[in-house]
Structure formats: structure tokens, C-alpha cells
N, C-alpha and C positions, 0 to 999 in steps of 0.2 A: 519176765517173771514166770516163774515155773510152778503150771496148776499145782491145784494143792490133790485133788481128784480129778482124774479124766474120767468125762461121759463116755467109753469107751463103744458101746453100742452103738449111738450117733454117728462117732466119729469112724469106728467102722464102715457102717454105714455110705454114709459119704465118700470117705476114701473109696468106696470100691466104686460109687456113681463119680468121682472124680478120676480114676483111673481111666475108668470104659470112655470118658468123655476124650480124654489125653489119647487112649488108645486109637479112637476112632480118625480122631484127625491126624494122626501119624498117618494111617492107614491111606485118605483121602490124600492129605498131600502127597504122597509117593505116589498116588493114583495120576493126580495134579502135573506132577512134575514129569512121570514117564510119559504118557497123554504127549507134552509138548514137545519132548527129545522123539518121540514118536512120527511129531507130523503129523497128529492122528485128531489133535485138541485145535479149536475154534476161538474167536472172540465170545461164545453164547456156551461154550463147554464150559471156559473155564470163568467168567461171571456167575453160572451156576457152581459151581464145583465152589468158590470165593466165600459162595453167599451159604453153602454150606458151613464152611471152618468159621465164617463170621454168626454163625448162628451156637455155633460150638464155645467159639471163645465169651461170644457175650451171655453166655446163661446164665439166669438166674433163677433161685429155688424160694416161693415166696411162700411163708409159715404164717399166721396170724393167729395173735392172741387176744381174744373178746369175753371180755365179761362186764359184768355191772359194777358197780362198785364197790368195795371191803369183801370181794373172791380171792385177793394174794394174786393176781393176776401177774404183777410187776415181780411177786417174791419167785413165784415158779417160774418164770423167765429168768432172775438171779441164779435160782438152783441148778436149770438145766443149761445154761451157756454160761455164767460168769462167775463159779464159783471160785474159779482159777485167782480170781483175787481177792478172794479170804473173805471178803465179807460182800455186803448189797453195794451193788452199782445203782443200779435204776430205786429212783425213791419208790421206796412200800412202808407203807406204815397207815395203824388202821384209817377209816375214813376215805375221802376221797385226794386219791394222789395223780397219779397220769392224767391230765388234762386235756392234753390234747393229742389225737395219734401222731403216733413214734413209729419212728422204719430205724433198726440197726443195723449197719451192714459196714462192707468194706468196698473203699474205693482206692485201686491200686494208684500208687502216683500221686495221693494226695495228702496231708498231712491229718491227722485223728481230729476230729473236730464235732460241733454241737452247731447244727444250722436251725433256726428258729424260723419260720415265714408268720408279720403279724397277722391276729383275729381281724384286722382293718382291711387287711385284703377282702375278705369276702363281700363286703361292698363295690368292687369291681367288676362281681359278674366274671371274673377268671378264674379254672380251675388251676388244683396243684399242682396237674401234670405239667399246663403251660407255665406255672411261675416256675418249674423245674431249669426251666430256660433263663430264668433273667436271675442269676446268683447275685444282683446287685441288690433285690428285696427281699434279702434272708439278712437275719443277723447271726451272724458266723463266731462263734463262741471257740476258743484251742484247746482242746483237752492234751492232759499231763497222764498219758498213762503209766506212767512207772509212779504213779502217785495215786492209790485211790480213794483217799482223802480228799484230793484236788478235784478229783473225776466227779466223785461223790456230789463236791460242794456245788459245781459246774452244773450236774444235772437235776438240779433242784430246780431249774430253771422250768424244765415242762409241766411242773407242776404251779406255775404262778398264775395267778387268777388277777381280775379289774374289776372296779366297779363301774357302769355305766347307767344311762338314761333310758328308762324303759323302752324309749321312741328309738336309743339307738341300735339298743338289742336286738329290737323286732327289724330293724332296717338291713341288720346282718343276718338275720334269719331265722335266731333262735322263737326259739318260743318259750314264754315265761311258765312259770307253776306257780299259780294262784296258792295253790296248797299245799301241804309237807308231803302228803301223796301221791301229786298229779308228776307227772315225770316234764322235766323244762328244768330250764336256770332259775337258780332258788332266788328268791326278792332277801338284799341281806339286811342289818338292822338298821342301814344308814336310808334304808329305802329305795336303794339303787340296786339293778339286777347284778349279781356274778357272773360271770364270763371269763373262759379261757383269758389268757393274756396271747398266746400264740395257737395260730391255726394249725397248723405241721410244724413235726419236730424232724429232723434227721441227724441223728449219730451215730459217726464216721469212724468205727474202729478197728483196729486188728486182731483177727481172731481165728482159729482154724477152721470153723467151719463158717464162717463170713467171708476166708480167704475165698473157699470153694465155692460161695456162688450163692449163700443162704442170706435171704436177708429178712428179718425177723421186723414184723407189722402189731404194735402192741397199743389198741385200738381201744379206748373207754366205753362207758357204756352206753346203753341207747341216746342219753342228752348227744351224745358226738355223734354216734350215728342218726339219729336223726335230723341234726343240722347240718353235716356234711354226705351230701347225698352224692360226693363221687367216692366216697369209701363204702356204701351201699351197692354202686351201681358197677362200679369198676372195681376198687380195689380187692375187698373180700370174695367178690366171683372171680377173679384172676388167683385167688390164694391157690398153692396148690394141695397146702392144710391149712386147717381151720380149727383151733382146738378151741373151746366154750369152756368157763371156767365157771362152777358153780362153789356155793360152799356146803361143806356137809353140816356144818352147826343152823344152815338156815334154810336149807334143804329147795325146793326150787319154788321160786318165787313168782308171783303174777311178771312181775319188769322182765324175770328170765325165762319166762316163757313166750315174753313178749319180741324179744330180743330174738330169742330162735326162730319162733314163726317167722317174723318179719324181715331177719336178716341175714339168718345163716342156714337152718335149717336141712334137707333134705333135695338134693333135685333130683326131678322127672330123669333126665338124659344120664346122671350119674347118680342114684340110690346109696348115701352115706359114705359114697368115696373121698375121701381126705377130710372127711367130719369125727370130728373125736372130741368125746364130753368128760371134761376134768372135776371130779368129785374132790375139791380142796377142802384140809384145813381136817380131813381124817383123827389129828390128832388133840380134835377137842372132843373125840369122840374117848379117848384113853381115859380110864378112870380106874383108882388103884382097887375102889371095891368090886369090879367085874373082872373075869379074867380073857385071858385073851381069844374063846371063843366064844363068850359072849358078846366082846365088842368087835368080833368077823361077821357074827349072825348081824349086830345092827348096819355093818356096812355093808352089809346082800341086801338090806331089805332097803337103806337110801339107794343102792345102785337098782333096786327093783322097781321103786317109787318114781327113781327119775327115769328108765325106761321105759315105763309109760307114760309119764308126760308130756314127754318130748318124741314119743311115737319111734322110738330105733332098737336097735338090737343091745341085749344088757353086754355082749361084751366089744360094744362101741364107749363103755363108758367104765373110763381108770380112776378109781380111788388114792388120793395121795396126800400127803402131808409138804406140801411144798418149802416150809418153813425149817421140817425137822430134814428132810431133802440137803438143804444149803449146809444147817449145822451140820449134817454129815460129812459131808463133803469137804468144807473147809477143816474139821475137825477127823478127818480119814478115820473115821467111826465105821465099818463096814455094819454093824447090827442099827444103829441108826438108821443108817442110809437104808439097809434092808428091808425096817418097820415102815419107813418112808412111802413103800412102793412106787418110789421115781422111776426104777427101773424097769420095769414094765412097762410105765410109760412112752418110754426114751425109747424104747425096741421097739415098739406098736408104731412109733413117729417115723425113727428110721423104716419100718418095714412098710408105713403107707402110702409115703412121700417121696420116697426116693425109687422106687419102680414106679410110680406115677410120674413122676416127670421123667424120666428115662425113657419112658411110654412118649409123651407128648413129644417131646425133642427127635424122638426118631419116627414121630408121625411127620413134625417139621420137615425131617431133612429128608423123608423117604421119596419123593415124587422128584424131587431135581436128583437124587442118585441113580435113581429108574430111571428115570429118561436119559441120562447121560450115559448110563452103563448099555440101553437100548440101542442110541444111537452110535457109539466107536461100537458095538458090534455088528449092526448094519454095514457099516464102515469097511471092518474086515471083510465081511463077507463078500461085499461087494468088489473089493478088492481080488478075495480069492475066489469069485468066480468070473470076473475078468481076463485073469493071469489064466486059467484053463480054458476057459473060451477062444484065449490066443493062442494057445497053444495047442488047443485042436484045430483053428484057424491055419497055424501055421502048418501042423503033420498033415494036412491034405493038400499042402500045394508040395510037396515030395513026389521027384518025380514027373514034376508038372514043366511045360513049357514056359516059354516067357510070355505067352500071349494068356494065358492064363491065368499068370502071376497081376499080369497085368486087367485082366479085366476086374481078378481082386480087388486090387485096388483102385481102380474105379469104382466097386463097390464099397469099400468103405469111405469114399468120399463123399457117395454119395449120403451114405446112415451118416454121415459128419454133417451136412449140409440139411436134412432134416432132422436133425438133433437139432442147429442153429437155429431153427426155422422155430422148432418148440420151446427153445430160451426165447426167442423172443415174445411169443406168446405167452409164454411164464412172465418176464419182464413185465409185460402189461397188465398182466391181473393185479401186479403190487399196485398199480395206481387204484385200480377197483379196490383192492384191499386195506389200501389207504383209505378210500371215504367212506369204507364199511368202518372201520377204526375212530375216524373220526367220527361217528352216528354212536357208537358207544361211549366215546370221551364223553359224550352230549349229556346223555342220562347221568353219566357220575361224575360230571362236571360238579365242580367246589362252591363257584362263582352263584351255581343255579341255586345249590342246595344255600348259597348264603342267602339269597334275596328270597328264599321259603323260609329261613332263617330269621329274617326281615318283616316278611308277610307275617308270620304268627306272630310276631314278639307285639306287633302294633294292636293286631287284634286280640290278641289277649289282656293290653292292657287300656282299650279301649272297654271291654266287655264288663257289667257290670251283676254277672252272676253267677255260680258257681258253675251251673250249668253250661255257661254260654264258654269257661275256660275250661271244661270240659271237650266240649266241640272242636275249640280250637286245636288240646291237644290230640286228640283223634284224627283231626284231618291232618295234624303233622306226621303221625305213625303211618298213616295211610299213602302218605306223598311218599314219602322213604321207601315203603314197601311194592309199592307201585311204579317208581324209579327204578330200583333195583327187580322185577320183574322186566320193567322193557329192557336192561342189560341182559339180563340173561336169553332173551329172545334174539338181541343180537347179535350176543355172542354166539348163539347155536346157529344164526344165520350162515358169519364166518367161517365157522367150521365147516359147515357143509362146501361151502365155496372151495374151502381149503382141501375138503375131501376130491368132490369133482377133480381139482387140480390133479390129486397125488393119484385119484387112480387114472387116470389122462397118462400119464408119465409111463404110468405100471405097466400099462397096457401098451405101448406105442412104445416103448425102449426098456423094457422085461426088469423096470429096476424092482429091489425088493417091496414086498406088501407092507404098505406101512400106515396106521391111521394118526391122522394130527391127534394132538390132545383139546378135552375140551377145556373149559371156563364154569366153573360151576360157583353161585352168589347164593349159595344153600346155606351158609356158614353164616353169611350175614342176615338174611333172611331172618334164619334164627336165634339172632343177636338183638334184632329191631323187636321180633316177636317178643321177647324176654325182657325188655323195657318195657315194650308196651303192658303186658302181663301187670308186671313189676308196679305201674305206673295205677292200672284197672284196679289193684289190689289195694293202692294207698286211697282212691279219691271213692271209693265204696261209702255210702252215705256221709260223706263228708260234705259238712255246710258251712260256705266261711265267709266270715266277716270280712269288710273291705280290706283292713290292712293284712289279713292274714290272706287274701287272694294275690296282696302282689308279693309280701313271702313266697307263694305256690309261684308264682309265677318266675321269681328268682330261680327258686329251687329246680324247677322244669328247666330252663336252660342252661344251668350250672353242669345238672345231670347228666337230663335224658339228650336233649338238647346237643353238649357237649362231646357227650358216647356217641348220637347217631354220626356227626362230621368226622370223630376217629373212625367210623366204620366205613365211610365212604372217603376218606385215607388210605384205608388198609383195602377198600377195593380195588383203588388206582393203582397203588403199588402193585396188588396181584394182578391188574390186567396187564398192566406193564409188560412184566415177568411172563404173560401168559402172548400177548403177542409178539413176545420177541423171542423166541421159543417154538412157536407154531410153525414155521418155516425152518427152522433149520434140518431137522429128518432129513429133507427135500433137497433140503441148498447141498446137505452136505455129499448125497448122492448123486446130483448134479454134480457135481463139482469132480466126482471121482470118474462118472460117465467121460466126461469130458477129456479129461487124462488118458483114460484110457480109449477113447478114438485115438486122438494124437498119438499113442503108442502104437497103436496098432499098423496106424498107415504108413508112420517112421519105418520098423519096422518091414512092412512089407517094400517101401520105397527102399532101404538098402538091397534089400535079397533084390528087387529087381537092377537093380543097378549095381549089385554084386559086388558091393561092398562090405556083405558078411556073406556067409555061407548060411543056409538053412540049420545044420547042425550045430553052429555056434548061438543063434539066437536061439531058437529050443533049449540051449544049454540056458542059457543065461535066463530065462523066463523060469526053467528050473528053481533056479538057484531063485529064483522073483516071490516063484512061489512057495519054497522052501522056508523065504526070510517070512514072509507073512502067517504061514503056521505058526512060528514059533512067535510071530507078533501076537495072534491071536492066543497061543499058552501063555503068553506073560501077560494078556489081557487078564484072563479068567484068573487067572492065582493071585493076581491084587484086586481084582472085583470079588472075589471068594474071601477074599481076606477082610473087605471092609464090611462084607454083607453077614459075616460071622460075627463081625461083632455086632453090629445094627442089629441084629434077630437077638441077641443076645446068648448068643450062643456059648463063647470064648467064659470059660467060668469065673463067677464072681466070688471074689471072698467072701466065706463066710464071717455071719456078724460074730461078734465078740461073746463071749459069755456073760451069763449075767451079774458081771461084777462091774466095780466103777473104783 
């Protein structure tokens, strides 16, 4: 089906973060593949250099869309990604539609689909991310895209609601609303609460800028964030935008200012970066007896109103008519679509989002390129100062007799023989380095962090006061952070050990200066800090009722709970990576040491036994160290070439004009 308008801007956009992404892995692979025709590449080069392109191939660029409910939420996600099929994909229509959060995206290889996971899960106590695992507890719906009728009828489905038993409500965690004000699941007239009918939605379609890696988070309002506390905790702090949709006919309300504070807001470490506030629905502002700078003057003074409420800068916050947007668009209205002000939006998205993650992706990959480009140049050089050290080895036995030649090479048998002597002392510290290794698995052991896992869940649900589930949760932030402090102490331990090692080496066989890298748990640290915050913020004079303690008490482990063991996941993974990595420098200059004894004594054992001539080996070391200059120039112009584009250097299209 062929759009009817292209977002041109976006898709600009994109295209040029999808090129740079293409380009770079071209780049690394060539790096990849010469590396090994080289003889230059390791098992731990190319693991890293692997884990690079896999970081490359698998990205993804996460967008989300939050608002309360009747902001056209679902309509401006139709206007800016699915206009291409003439009319609304995702149900909008007044009142409340989106029920439950929605992820759109594309998954290569797999057929267009509508996965449902039920509201019944969350009495399991398992997050999304693990039912992401068991595809056997989604109900898997086929979408008909050359039909959007069919697609239509199909995604009505996220918007279907239950009625259930207040007792069972409260068991899945919602919280009821006594009154038409109080925010919770409304009591409907049969006297049973409403509730979602599905927990998570996900639909699976094809799209261009879903091919490239976007996958769009279209998130209801605070009832959903407030009952699914891993969309508070993880998914909208993972966005890498976050657009908040307000309306201008109802201008910002107590629930959306509640919604900002408490869920999307402003952070310390990053001040309004990938935060963007949508002033919809502009065009119930049009009125045929004012003329059109009358109603610009009333939308400065909603965009004035809502920049101080929500504390940000007035031009963080885009005016638009999401509605008259789509009719544009499908109706290739260019004066529409203009009145719309969509397109200002769409360039503000593209120009926030796509140099932020561009940014984060080559912060990913920058430290295993750095160390891999550090170590083959160590490499050469060690090489090329080997090749000249033989070859002024060799230009002073010119001339010399044989008893000369010969005591040479007793000397170099003997720097061979304390070389061996220092592998094996090297050899041994890996067993010390093994139970230093092991002393760290300890602290970020999984097993340990489950039976703390264990300990609080009991005491928590033994405790019978707010207070006392306070305590509990405090002394679990504390175990986390206090775990993750004795790693890092041990890790600095290692490294020192590792340093002794390499200068031992430096010093005793003149290899290059070189410091291991360390292990830094800073990242987590401050992950565990941001929960806990996060966590300090909700239980603020908060006094609750038995069953609303073990609510808290679901919701703590679903969450924070659930976040802290992905964090001490994601530290095993890096220590992994980080002691399999910390010896190589070492091994791999050992390794070239060792070569080059063996040559050297070969070498002299012919000339003494005269089976080359002095002049011919000097040739041929020539030509030794000839071939490795020119290893080392084809080093630097594909490490020049990958590091141009990483820095961003290599120019990027510019975006599109503002037309669509």
C-alpha cells in the first residue's frame, strides 16, 4: 500500500540514523575480517568486535506516548506513523479507548500479528518482560494488513474491558475509585469493578520506520501507570522520548500534572532531554469569529500556562491538532496539514531522538572499539620494535667471530629461559586470579540476591504495619547497595593485582606500558539509587490498610524487586566481559615476546652454523619490517575509518524540508 503522505522529516531522520548505523558495521566488519587474515585478531578481539555488530544489528529506538484519557493520544500516533492507510489504525474515539499499554513495532521474520498477554497474569507476581519468554501466554491475534478494515476490526481488541469482584481487582492490584474524581478503576453499574481485559498488547507490523528499529510505547493513563509499576520503573525511563499529550480545550489538569510529577517528568542526570509536551486538539481552539491571530495569541498563552506548570521550557511544548494532522495527510491537503502544526512536531522528534540514541549506541560500543584498536596497536608496535631490535642484534655481530656469535646466542637463551621462568609465574597468578574472581561472583551471586529476595518477601508479609513494610523495603535497597559496593572493592582489588602483574613484565622484558582496565558498578549504583528515590517518593505519608499493604507489597516485587535482579544480571554480564578482557593486553604481548625470542635464536643458530649469511637475514628482517609498516598503515585507515564515523564525523543528511 502506497502512503498516501510521507512524514518526510522522521523519515529523514531515521534514514540518516539508519545509514550511520549500516555504515559503521561495514566499517567494523572489514576491521573484523582484515584483524584475522592479519594474524593480528584473538578469541577476546573478535568476541568483542561480535558483540559490537550485535549491538548494532539489534537496536532499537524506544518512543512513548502518555497521556490521560480524551488527549487523542492513539489519534496522533495514527497522524504521525499510520496515515499511510487512509484512515485510523489504533482505536481513538472520545472517552476512554487504549486500555491497556501497546508496543508497535516490527519483528523481522515473523508474520504482522496482535499479541494480547491476559489482566490474569498479574496475579503471578511475573513481569512483562519475563512473559516476553513464554509466547505460549499471549493470545496471538493475525493481522490482514492490505485490509484496514480488518486491522481496524482486529485492534479493537486493546481496548476491551471485564467486569470483576472487587476482592479480585484489589488482588491484581488495581485500586478502586470510590468516586467519579478519585483516580482507580471505576465501580460500573452492575457493581463490579472495570478492568483492562489484557495486561500488554503487542503489534507486530510492517512499517518504515518500525523496519529501522522504532518501536512506539502507547501507554494510558495514570490507572495503567499506576497498576503496572514495571512501565513506571523500567519501561518509560528506558524511552528514549517521551512525548506527554495534553489537551488544549481542557488545558492541564490536576491527573496531568499528576502523571508528570510522578511519572515522566524532568531528570536530575538528564534536564528535559527526550521530554516533549503535546498541546492537542488546537483545533477546538478555531473559531470562525476570531481571526487567525487572535487564536495564535490564545495558543502562546496555553503554551505559556502549561510551561509553568509542568516547570520546562515553553519551546519543549508543540501545539497541534492531531486530528486535523491525519485528515491531512490522508486527504494530501498540504494547508491542513500546515494549520495542523504536526510538522514541527515530527522534526523536534526526529531532531531529539535520533542524536540521542546515536549518542547512547556509540557510548555502548565505544569502550570494546577502544580497547581493541589499543590493543593490535600495541601489537604492531611490539612487533615493530622487535624486528629492529633484531636487527640491530644482528648489525653488531658483523664482522664478529664465531665465538662471539656464539656467546650471543647463549645469551639469548638465556633472556628465553627467564622469559619461561616469568610465564610461569604469570601462569600462577591466574589461579590467585581465579579466587580473586571467584570472591566477586560472591557479592553478585543471583542465588544470594534470591534468598534476600526470600528474606524480605516473608517479612514483609508477615509485618503488620506500614511502617514495618517500610523497613523492610529499605533494608532491601541497602543489601543491593552494599553488595554492589563490596564488588566494586573487589574489583579494584583485581586490578591492582593485575597492575603489579603488567608492570613486573614492563620492567623485567621492556614490553609496552600498558594499564589493565578497570570495573566500575557506578551505573548500577545509580540505578538501585533511582528506585529507591522512586520508591521514598510513593510511600511519603502513605498509610494503608491491610489489604492495600499486600497490594504494596505485590507491587514492590513486580517492580523494584524485579529491576534490582535485572541489575545484578546486567552486572554479571559486565564483569564477565570485564575479566575476560583484563588479561588480554598482557597475553597478547606475551605471546608476540615469545615469538620473537624463538626468532631471534633461530636466526642466530643459522648464521652460526652458516646456513644463511648475515646479509641475507638482515635482508629478510627488512622486508619483516617493511611488511608490518605497512600492517600498521592498513591498521590506522580502517580504525580512521570506523572512528569517523563513531565521532560522527562522516556527514549526515540533512533533514527534509518542512513539507510532508
Amino acid at each position: 500500500m502506497q502512503p498516501a503522505v510521507k512524514n518526510q522529516n522522521l523519515e529523514q531522520y531515521f534514514k540518516a540514523y539508519s545509514e550511520w548505523r549500516t555504515t559503521l558495521a561495514s566499517g567494523v566488519t572489514e576491521l573484523k575480517s582484515w584483524l584475522q587474515q592479519q594474524e593480528l585478531s584473538d578469541t577476546q578481539v573478535d568476541q568483542r568486535l561480535e558483540h559490537v555488530l550485535s549491538t548494532l544489528r539489534d537496536d532499537k529506538l524506544y518512543v512513548a506516548f502518555v497521556a490521560e484519557f480524551s488527549r487523542g493520544k492513539s489519534e496522533l500516533i495514527n497522524a504521525i506513523f499510520f496515515a499511510n492507510f487512509g484512515q485510523r489504525i489504533l482505536p481513538s474515539s472520545a472517552g476512554r479507548t487504549t486500555m491497556c499499554p501497546t508496543e508497535v513495532q516490527y519483528e523481522p521474520g515473523s508474520k504482522p500479528s496482535l499479541r494480547l498477554l491476559p489482566i490474569e497474569t498479574r496475579k503471578s507476581g511475573t513481569t512483562i518482560t519475563e512473559f516476553r519468554g513464554f509466547p505460549e501466554e499471549w493470545q496471538t491475534l493475525p493481522l490482514d494488513t492490505q485490509s484496514p478494515d480488518a486491522m481496524i476490526q482486529m485492534l479493537q481488541h486493546i481496548t476491551e474491558v471485564k467486569h470483576v469482584a472487587r476482592e479480585e481487582a484489589q488482588t491484581m492490584g488495581f485500586h478502586i475509585a470510590e468516586e467519579e474524581s478519585q483516580n482507580g478503576m471505576r465501580i460500573a453499574e452492575d457493581g463490579l469493578v472495570e478492568i483492562p481485559m489484557w495486561r500488554h498488547a503487542i503489534i507486530n507490523i510492517p512499517h518504515p520506520l518500525l523496519e529501522q528499529g522504532l518501536v512506539i510505547l502507547d501507554t494510558p493513563g495514570l490507572n495503567a501507570l499506576g497498576a503496572e509499576p514495571e512501565l513506571t520503573l523500567n519501561m518509560l525511563p528506558s524511552a528514549h522520548a517521551v512525548l506527554f499529550i495534553l489537551a488544549a480545550d481542557a488545558g492541564v489538569t490536576k491527573s496531568d500534572i499528576d502523571v508528570w510529577h510522578d511519572h515522566i517528568g524532568v531528570r536530575k542526570d538528564s534536564p528535559n532531554k527526550g521530554r516533549l509536551v503535546v498541546l492537542n486538539k488546537i483545533d477546538g481552539l478555531w473559531d470562525e469569529l476570531r481571526n487567525a491571530e487572535e487564536v495564535n495569541r490564545e495558543i502562546d498563552r496555553q503554551i505559556r500556562d502549561t510551561a509553568k506548570h509542568l516547570a520546562i521550557p515553553e519551546h519543549n511544548i508543540f501545539p497541534v491538532s492531531a486530528q486535523k494532522a491525519l485528515l491531512g495527510k490522508v486527504r494530501k491537503d498540504s494547508k491542513i496539514l500546515e494549520r495542523s502544526r504536526i510538522l514541527a512536531l515530527e522534526e523536534a522528534l526526529g531532531n531529539e531522538i535520533v542524536p540521542a540514541k546515536r549518542e547512547i549506541v556509540r557510548d555502548n560500543i565505544s569502550g570494546d572499539m577502544e580497547d581493541v584498536i589499543m590493543a593490535m596497536r600495541l601489537i604492531i608496535t611490539q612487533r615493530l620494535k622487535n624486528a629492529y631490535e633484531h636487527m640491530d642484534e644482528l648489525g653488531g655481530l658483523s664482522g664478529k667471530n664465531m665465538d662471539v656469535i656464539e656467546h650471543m646466542m647463549k645469551k639469548v637463551k638465556a633472556d628465553k629461559e627467564v622469559f619461561e621462568k616469568s610465564l610461569q609465574r604469570f601462569q600462577a597468578t591466574r589461579s590467585i586470579f581465579s579466587q580473586q574472581t571467584n570472591v566477586l561472583y560472591t557479592h553478585l551471586n543471583l542465588k544470594n540476591l534470591d534468598n534476600q529476595i526470600a528474606h524480605t518477601k516473608k517479612d514483609m508479609e508477615t509485618s503488620m504495619t506500614t511502617a514495618g513494610l517500610k523497613t523492610c523495603m529499605d533494608n532491601f535497597f541497602k543489601h543491593a547497595h552494599a553488595t554492589m559496593e563490596e564488588a566494586a572493592r573487589q574489583a579494584q582489588e583485581i586490578k591492582a593485582m593485575m597492575e603489579g602483574v603488567y608492570k613486573k613484565f614492563q620492567e623485567e622484558h621492556g614490553l609496552s606500558d600498558i594499564k589493565p582496565s578497570g570495573f566500575s558498578v557506578t551505573r548500577y549504583l545509580r540505578e538501585v539509587k533511582r528506585l529507591q528515590d522512586k520508591h521514598d517518593q510513593y510511600m511519603k505519608g502513605v498509610s494503608l490498610v491491610f489489604t492495600e499493604q499486600r497490594a504494596l507489597t505485590r507491587k514492590f516485587f513486580e517492580s523494584s524487586v524485579a529491576k534490582i535482579r535485572a541489575i545484578y544480571k546486567m552486572a554479571n554480564r559486565d564483569a564477565d566481559n570485564w575479566l575476560k578482557t583484563i588479561m588480554s593486553p598482557m597475553e597478547s604481548q606475551v605471546r608476540e615476546h615469545q615469538v620473537q625470542l624463538r626468532r631471534r635464536l633461530e636466526s642466530i643458530k643459522r648464521i652460526h652454523q652458516a646456513s644463511d649469511t648475515l646479509e641475507e637475514r638482515v635482508q629478510e628482517l627488512e622486508q619483516i619490517r617493511d611488511g608490518i609498516r605497512e600492517q600498521e598503515r592498513n591498521l590506522e585507515s580502517r580504525v580512521e575509518a570506523v572512528l569517523k564515523v563513531l565521532s560522527f564525523e562522516q556527514e549526515q543528511p540533512a533533514p527534509a524540508g518542512k513539507s510532508a
